[in-house]
PDB file of N, CA, C and O in Angstrom:
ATOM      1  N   UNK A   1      36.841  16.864 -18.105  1.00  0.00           N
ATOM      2  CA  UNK A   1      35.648  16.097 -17.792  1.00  0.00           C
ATOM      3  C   UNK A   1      35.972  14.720 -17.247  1.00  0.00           C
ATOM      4  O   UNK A   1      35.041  14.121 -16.709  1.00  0.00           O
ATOM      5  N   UNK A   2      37.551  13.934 -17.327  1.00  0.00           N
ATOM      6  CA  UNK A   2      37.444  12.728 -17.014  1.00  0.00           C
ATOM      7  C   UNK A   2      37.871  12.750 -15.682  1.00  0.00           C
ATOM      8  O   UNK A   2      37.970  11.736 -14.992  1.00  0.00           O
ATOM      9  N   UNK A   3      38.149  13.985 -15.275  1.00  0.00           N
ATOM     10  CA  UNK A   3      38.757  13.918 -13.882  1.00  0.00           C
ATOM     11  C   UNK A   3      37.605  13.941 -12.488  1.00  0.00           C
ATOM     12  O   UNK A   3      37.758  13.683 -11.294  1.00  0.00           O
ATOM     13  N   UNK A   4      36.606  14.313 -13.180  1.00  0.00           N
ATOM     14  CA  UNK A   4      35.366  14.355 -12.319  1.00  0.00           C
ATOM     15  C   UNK A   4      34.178  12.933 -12.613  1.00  0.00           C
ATOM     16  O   UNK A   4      33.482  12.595 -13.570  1.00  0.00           O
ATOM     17  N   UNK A   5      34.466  12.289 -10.975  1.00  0.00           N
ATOM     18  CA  UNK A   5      33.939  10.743 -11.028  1.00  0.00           C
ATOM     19  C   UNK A   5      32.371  11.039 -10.636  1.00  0.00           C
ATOM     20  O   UNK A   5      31.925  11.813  -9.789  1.00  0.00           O
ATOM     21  N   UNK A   6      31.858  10.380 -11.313  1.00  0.00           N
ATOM     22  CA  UNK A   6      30.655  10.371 -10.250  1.00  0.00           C
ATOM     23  C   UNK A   6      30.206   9.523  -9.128  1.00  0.00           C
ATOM     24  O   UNK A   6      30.184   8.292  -9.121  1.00  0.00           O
ATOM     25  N   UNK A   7      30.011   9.960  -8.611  1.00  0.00           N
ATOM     26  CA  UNK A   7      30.011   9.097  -7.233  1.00  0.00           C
ATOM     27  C   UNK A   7      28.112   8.831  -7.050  1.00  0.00           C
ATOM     28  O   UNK A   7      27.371   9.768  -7.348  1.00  0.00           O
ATOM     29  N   UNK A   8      27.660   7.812  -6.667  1.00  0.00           N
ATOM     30  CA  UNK A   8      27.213   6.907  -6.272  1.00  0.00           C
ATOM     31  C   UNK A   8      26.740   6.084  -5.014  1.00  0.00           C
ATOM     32  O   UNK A   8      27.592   5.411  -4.436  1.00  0.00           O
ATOM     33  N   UNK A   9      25.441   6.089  -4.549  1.00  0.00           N
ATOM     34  CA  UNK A   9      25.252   5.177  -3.518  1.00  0.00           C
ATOM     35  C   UNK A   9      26.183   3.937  -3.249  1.00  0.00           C
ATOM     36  O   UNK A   9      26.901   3.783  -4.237  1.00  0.00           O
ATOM     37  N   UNK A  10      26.371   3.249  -2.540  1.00  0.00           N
ATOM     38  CA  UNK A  10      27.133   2.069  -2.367  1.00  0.00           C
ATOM     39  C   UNK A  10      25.778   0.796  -2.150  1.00  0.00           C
ATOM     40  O   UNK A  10      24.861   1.160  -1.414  1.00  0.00           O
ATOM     41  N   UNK A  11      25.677  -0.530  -2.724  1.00  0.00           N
ATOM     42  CA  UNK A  11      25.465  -1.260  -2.181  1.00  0.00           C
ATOM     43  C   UNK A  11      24.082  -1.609  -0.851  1.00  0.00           C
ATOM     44  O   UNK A  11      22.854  -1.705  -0.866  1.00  0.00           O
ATOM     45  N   UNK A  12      25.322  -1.719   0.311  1.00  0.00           N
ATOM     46  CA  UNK A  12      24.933  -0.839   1.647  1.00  0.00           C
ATOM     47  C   UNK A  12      23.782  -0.147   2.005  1.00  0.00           C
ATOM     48  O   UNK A  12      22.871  -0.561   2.723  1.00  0.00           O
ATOM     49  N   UNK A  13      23.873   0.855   1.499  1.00  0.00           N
ATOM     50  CA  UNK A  13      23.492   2.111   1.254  1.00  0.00           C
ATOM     51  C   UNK A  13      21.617   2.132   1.258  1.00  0.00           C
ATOM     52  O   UNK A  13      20.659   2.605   1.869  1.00  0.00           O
ATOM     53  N   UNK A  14      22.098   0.955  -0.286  1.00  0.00           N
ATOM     54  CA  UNK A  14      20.378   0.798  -0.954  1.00  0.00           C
ATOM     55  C   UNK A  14      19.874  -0.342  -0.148  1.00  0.00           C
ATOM     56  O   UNK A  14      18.694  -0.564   0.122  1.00  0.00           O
ATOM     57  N   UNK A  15      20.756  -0.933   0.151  1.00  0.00           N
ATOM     58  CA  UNK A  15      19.985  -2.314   1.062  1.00  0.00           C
ATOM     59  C   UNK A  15      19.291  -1.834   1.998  1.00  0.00           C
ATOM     60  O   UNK A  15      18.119  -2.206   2.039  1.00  0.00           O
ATOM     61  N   UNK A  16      19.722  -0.971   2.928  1.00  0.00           N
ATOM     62  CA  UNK A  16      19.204  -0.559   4.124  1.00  0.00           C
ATOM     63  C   UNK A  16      18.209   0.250   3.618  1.00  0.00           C
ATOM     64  O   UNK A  16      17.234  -0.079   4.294  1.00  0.00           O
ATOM     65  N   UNK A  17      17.939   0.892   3.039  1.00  0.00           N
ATOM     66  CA  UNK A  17      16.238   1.599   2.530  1.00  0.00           C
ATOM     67  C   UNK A  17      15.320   0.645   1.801  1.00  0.00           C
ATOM     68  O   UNK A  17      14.094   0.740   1.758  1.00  0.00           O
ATOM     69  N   UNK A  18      16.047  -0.263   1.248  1.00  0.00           N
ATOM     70  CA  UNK A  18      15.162  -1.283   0.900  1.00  0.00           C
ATOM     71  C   UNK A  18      14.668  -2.164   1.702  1.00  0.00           C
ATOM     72  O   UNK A  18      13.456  -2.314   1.852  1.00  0.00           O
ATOM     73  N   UNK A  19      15.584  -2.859   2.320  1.00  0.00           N
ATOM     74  CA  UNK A  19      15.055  -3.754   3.803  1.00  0.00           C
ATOM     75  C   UNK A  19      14.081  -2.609   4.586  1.00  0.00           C
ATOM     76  O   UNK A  19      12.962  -3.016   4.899  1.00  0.00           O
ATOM     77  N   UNK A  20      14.370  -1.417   4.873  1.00  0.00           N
ATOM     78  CA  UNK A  20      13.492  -0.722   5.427  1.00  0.00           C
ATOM     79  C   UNK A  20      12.256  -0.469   5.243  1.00  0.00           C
ATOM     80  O   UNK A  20      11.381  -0.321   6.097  1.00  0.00           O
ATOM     81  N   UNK A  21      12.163  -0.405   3.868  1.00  0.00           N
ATOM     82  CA  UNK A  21      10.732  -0.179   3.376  1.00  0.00           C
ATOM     83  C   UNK A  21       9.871  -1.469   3.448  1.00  0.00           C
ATOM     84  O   UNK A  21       8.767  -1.516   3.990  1.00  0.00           O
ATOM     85  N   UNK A  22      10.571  -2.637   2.768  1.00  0.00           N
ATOM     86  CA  UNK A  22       9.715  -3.679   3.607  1.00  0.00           C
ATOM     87  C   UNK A  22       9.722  -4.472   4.756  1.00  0.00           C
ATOM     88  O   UNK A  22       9.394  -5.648   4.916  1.00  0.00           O
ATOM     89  N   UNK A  23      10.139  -3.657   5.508  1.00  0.00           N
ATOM     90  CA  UNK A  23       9.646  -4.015   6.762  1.00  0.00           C
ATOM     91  C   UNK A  23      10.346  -5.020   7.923  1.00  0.00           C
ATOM     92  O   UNK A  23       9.830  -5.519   8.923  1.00  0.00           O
ATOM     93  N   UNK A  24      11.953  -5.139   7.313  1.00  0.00           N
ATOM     94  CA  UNK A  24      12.616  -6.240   8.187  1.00  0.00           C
ATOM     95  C   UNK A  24      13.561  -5.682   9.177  1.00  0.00           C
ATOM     96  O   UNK A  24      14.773  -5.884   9.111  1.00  0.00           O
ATOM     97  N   UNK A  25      13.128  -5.150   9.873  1.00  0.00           N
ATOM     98  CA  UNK A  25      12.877  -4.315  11.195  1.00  0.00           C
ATOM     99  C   UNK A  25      14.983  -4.739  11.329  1.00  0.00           C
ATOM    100  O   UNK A  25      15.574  -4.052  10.496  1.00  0.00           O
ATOM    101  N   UNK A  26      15.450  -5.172  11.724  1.00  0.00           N
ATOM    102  CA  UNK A  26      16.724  -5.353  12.304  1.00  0.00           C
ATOM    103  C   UNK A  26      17.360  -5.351  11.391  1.00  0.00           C
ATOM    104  O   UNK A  26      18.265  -4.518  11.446  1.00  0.00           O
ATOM    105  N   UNK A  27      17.299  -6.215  10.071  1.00  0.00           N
ATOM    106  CA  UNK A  27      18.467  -6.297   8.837  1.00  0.00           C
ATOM    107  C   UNK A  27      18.512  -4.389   8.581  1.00  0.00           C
ATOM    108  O   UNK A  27      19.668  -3.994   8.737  1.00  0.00           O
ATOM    109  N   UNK A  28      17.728  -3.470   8.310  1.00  0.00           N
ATOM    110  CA  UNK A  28      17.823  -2.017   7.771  1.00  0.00           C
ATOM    111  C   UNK A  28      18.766  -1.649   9.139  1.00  0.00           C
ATOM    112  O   UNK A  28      19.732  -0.920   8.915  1.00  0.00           O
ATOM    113  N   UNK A  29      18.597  -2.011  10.263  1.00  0.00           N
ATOM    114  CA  UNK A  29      19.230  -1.641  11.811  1.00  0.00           C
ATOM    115  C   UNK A  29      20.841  -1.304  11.106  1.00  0.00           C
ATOM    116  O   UNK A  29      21.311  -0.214  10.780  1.00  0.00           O
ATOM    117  N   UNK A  30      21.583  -2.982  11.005  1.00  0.00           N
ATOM    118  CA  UNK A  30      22.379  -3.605  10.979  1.00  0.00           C
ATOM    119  C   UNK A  30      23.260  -2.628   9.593  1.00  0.00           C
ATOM    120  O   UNK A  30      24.253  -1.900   9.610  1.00  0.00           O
ATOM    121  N   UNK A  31      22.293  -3.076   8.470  1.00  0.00           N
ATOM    122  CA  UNK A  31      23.188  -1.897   6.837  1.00  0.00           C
ATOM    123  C   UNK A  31      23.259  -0.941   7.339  1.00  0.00           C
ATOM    124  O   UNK A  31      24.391  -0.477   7.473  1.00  0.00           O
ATOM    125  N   UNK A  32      22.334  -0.333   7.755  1.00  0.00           N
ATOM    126  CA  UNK A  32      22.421   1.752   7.903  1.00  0.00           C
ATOM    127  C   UNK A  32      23.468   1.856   8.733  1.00  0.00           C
ATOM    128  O   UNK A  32      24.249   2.749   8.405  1.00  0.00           O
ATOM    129  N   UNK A  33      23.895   0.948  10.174  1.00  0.00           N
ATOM    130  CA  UNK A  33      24.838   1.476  10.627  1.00  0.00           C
ATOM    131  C   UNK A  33      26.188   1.262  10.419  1.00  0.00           C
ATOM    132  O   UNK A  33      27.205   1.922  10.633  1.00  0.00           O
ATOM    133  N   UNK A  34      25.848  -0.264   9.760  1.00  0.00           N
ATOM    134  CA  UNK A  34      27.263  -0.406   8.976  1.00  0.00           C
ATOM    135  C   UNK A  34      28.167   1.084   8.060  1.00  0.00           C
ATOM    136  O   UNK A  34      29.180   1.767   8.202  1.00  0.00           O
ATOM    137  N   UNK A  35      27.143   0.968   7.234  1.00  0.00           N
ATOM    138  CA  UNK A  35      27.310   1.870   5.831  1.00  0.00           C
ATOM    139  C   UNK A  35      27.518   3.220   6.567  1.00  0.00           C
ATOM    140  O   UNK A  35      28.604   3.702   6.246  1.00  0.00           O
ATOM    141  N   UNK A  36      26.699   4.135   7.618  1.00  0.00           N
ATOM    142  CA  UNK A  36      26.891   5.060   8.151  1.00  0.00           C
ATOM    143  C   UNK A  36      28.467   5.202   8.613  1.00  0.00           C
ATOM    144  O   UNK A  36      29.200   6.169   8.403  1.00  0.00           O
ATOM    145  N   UNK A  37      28.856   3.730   9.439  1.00  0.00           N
ATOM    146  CA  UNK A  37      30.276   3.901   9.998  1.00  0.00           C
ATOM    147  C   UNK A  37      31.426   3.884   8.681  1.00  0.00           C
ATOM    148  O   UNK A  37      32.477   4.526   8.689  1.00  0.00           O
ATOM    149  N   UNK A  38      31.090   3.251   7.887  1.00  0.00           N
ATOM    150  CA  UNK A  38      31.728   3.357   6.292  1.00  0.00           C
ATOM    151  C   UNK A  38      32.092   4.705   6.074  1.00  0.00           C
ATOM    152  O   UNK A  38      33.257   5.057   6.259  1.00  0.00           O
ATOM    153  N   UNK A  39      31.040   5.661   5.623  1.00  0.00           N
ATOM    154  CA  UNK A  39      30.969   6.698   5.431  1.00  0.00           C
ATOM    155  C   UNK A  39      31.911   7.474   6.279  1.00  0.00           C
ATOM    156  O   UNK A  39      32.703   8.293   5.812  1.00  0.00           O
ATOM    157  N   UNK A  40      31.842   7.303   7.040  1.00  0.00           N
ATOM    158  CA  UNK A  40      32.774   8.275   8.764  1.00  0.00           C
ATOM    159  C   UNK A  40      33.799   8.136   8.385  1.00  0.00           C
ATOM    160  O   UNK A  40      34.617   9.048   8.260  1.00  0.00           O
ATOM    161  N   UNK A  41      34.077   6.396   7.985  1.00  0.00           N
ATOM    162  CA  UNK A  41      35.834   6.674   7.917  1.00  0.00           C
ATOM    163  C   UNK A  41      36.237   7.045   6.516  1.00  0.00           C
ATOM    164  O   UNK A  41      37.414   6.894   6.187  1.00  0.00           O
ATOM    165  N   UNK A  42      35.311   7.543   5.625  1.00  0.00           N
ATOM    166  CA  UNK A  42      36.164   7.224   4.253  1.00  0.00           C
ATOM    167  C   UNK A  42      35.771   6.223   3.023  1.00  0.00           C
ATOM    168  O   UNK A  42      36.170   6.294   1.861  1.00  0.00           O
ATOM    169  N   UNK A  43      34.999   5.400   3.523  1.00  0.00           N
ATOM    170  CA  UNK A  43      35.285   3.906   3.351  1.00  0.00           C
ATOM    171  C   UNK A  43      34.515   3.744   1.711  1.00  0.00           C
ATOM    172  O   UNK A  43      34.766   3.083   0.703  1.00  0.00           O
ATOM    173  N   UNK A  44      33.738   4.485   2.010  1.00  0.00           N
ATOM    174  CA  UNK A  44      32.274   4.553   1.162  1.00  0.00           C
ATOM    175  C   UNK A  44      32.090   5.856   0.874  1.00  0.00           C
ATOM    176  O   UNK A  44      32.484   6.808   1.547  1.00  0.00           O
ATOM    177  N   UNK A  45      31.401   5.887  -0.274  1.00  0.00           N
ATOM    178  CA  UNK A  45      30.679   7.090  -1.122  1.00  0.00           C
ATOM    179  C   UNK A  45      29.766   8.277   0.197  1.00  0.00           C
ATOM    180  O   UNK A  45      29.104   7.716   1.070  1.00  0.00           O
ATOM    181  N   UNK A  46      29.825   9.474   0.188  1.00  0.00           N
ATOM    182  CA  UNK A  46      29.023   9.887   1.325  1.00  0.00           C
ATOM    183  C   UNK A  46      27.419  10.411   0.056  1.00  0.00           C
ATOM    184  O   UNK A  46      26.558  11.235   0.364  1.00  0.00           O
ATOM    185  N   UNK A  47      27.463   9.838  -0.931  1.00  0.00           N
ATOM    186  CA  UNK A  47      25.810   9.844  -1.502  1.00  0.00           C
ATOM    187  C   UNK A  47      24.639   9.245  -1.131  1.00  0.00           C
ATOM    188  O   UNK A  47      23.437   9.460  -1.287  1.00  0.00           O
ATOM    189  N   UNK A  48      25.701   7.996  -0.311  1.00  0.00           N
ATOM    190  CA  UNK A  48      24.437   7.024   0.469  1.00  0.00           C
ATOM    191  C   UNK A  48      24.129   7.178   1.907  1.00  0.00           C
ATOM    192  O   UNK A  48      23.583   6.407   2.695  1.00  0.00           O
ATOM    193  N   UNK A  49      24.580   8.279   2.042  1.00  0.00           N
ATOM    194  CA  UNK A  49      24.477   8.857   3.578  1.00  0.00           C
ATOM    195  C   UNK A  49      22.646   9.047   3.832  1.00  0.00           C
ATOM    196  O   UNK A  49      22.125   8.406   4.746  1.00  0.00           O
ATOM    197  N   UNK A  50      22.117   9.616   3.283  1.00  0.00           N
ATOM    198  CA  UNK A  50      20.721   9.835   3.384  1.00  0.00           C
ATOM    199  C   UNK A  50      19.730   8.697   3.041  1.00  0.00           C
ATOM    200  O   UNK A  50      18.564   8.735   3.434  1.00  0.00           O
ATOM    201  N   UNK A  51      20.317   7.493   2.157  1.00  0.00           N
ATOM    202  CA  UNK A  51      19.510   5.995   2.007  1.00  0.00           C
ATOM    203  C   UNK A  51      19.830   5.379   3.843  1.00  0.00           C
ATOM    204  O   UNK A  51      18.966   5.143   4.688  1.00  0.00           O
ATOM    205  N   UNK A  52      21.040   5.284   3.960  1.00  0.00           N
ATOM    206  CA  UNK A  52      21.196   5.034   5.129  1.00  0.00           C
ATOM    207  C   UNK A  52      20.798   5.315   6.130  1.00  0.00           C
ATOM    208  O   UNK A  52      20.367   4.443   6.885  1.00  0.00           O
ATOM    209  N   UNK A  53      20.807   6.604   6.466  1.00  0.00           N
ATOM    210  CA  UNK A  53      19.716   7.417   7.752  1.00  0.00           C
ATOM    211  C   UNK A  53      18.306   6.854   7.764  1.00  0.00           C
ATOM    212  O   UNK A  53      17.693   6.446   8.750  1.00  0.00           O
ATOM    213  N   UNK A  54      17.763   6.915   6.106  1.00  0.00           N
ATOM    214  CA  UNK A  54      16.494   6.519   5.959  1.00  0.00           C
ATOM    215  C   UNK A  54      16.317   5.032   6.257  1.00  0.00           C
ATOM    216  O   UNK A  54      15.237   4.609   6.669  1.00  0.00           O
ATOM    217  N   UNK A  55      17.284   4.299   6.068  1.00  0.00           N
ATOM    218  CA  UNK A  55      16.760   2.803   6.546  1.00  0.00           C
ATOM    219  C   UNK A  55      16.896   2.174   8.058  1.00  0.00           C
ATOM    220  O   UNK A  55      16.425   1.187   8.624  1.00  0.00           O
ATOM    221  N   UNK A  56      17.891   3.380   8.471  1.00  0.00           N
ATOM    222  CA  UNK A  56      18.242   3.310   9.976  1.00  0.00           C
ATOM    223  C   UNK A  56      17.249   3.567  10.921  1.00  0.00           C
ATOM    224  O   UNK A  56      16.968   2.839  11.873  1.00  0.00           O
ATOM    225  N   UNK A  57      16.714   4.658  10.614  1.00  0.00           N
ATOM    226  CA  UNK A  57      15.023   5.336  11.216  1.00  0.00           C
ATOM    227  C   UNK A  57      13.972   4.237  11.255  1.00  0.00           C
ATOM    228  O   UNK A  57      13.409   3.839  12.275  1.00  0.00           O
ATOM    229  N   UNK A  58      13.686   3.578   9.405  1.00  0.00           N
ATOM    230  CA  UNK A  58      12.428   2.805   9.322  1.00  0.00           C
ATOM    231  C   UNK A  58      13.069   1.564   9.911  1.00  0.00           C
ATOM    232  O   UNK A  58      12.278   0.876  10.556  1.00  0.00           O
ATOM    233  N   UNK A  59      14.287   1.124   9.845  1.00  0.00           N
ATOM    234  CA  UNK A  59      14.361  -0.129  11.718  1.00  0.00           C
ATOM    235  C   UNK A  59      14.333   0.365  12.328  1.00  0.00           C
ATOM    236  O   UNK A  59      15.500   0.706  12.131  1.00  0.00           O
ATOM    237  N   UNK A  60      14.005   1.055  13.329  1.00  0.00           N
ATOM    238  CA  UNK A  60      13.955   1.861  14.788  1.00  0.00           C
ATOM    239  C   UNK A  60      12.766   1.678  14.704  1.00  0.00           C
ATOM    240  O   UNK A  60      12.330   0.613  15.140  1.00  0.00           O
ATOM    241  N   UNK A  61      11.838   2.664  14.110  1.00  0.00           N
ATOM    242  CA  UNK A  61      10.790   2.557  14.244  1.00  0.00           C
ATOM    243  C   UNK A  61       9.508   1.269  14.311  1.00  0.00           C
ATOM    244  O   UNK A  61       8.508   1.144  15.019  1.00  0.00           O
ATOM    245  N   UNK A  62      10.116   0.416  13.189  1.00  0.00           N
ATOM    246  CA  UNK A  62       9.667  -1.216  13.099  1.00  0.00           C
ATOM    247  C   UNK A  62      10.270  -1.831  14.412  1.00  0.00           C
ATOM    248  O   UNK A  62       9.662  -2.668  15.079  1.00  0.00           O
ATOM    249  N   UNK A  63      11.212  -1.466  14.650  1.00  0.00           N
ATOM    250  CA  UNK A  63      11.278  -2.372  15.460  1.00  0.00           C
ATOM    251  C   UNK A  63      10.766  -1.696  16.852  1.00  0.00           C
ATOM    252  O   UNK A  63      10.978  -2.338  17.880  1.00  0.00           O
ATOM    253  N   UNK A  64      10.193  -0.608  16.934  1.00  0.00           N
ATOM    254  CA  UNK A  64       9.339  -0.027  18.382  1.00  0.00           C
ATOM    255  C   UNK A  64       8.594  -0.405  17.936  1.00  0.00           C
ATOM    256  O   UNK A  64       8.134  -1.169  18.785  1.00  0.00           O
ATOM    257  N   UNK A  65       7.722  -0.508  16.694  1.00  0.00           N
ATOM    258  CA  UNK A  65       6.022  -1.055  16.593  1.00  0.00           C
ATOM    259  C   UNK A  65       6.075  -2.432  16.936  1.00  0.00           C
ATOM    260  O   UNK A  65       5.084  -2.987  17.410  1.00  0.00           O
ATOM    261  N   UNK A  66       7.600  -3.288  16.654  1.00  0.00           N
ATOM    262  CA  UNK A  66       7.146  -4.704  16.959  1.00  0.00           C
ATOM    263  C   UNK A  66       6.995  -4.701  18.241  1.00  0.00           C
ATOM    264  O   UNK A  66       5.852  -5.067  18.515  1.00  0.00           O
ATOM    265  N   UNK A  67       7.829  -4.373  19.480  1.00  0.00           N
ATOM    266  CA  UNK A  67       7.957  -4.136  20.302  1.00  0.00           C
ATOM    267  C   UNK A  67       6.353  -3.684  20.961  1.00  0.00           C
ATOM    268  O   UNK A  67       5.626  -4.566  21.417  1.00  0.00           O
ATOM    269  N   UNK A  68       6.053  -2.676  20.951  1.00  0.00           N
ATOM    270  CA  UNK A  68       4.484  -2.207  21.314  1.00  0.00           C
ATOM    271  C   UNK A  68       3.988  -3.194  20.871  1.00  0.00           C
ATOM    272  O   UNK A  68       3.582  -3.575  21.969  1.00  0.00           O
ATOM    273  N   UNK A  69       3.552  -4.204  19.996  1.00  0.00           N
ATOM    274  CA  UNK A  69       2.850  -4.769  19.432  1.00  0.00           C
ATOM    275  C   UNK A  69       2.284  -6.462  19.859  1.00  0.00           C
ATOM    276  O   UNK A  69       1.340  -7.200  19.579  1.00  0.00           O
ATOM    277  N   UNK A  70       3.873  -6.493  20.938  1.00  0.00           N
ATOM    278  CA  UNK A  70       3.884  -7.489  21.692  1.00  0.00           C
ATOM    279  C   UNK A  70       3.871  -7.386  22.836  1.00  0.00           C
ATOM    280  O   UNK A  70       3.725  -8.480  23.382  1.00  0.00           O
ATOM    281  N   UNK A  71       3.990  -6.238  23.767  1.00  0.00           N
ATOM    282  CA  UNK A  71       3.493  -6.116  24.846  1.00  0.00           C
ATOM    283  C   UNK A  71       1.566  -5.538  24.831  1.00  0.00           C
ATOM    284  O   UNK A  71       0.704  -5.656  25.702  1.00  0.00           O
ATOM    285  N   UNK A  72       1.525  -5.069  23.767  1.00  0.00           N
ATOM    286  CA  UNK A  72       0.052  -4.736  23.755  1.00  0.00           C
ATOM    287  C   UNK A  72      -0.995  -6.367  23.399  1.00  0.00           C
ATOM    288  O   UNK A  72      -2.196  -6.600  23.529  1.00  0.00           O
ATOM    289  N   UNK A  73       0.321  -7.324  22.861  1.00  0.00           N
ATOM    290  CA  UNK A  73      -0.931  -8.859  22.836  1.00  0.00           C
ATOM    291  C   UNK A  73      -0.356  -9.439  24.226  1.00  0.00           C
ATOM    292  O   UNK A  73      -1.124 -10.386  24.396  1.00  0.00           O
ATOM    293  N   UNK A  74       0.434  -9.445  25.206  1.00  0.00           N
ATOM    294  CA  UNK A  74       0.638 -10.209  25.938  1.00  0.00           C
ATOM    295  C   UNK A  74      -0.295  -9.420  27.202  1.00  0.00           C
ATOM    296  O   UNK A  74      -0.746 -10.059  28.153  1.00  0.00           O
ATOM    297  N   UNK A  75      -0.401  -8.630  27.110  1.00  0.00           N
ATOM    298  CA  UNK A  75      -1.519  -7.553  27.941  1.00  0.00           C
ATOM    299  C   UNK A  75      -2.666  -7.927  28.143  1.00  0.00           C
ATOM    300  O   UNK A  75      -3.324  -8.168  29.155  1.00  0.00           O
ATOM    301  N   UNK A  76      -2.938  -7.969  26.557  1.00  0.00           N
ATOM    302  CA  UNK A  76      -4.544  -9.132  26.161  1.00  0.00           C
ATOM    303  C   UNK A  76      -4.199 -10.089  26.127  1.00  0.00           C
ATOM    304  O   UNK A  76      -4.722 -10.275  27.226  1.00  0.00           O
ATOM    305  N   UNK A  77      -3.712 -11.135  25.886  1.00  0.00           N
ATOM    306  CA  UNK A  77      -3.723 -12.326  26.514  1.00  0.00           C
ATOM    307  C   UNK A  77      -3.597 -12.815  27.849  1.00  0.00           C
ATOM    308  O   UNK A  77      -4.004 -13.940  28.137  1.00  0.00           O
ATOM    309  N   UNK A  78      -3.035 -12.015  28.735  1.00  0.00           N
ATOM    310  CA  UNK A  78      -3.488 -12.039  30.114  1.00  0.00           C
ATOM    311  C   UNK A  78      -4.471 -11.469  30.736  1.00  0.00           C
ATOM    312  O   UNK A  78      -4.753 -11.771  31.896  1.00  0.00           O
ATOM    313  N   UNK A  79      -5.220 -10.427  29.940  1.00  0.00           N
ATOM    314  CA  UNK A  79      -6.636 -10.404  30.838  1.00  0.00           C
ATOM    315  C   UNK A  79      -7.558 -11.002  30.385  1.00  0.00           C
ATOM    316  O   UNK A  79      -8.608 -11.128  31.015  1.00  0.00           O
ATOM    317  N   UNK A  80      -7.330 -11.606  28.946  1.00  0.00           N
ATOM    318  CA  UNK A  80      -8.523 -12.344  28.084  1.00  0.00           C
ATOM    319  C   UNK A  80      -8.100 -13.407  27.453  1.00  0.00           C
ATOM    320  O   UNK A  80      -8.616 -13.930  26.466  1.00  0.00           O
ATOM    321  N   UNK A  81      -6.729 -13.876  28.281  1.00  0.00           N
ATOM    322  CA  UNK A  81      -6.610 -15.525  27.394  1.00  0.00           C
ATOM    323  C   UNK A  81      -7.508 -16.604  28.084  1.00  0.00           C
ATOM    324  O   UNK A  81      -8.135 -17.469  27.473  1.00  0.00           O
ATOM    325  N   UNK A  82      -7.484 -16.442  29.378  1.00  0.00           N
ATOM    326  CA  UNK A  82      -8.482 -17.709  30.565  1.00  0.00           C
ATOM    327  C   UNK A  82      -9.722 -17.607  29.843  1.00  0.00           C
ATOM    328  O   UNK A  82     -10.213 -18.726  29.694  1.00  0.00           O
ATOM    329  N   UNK A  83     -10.542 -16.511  29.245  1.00  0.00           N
ATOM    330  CA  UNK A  83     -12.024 -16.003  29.242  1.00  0.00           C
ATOM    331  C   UNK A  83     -11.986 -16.774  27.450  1.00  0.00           C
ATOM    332  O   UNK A  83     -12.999 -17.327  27.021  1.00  0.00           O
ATOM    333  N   UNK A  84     -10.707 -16.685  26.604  1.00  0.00           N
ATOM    334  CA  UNK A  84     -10.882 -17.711  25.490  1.00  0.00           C
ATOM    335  C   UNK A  84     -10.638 -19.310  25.458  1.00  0.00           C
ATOM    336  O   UNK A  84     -11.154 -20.015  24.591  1.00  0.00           O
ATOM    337  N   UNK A  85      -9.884 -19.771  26.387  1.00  0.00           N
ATOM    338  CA  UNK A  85      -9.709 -20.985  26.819  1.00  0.00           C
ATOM    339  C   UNK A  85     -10.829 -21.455  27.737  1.00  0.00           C
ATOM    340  O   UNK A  85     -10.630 -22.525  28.312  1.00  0.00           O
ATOM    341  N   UNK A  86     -11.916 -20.853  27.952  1.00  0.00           N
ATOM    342  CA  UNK A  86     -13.014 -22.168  28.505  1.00  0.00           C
ATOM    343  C   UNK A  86     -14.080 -22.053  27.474  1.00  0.00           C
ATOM    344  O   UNK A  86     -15.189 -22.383  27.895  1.00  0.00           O
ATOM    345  N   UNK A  87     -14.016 -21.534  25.786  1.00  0.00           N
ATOM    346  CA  UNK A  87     -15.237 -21.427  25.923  1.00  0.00           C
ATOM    347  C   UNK A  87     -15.263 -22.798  24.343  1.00  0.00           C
ATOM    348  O   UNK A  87     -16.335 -23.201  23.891  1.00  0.00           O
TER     349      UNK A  87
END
């Protein structure tokens, strides 16, 4: 029984699903792919392989909604910023 470790998320791992879930679009970017390249070589536990994917996705995705989110106000602000500035 002592020869069998249990292995464990890393760190890493949980940061990036956590930053992901609330919402800080680039920091989840940055862990997941860290920790992902970890994983590849060895480096790290492969338990946190799936926290990682998951925080890698929810930055992608945050960061396309920020993205849409600012070309969809600069859109409206150019056909309806003049029409709020005279009134």
């Amino acid at each position: 029984m002592d020869d069998v470790q249990k292995q464990s998320a890393s760190g890493l791992a949980i940061a990036a699903l956590v930053t992901g879930i609330l919402g800080f679009s680039i920091i989840p970017l940055i862990l997941g792919a860290v920790e992902l390249g970890r994983i590849k070589k060895g480096l790290s536990s492969p338990a946190g392989k799936g926290m990682s994917i998951a925080g890698l996705v929810l930055g992608i995705l945050e960061t396309i909604g920020i993205i849409i989110w600012i070309i969809v106000a600069s859109v409206l602000m150019a056909k309806f910023g003049s029409a709020l500035l005279t009134q």
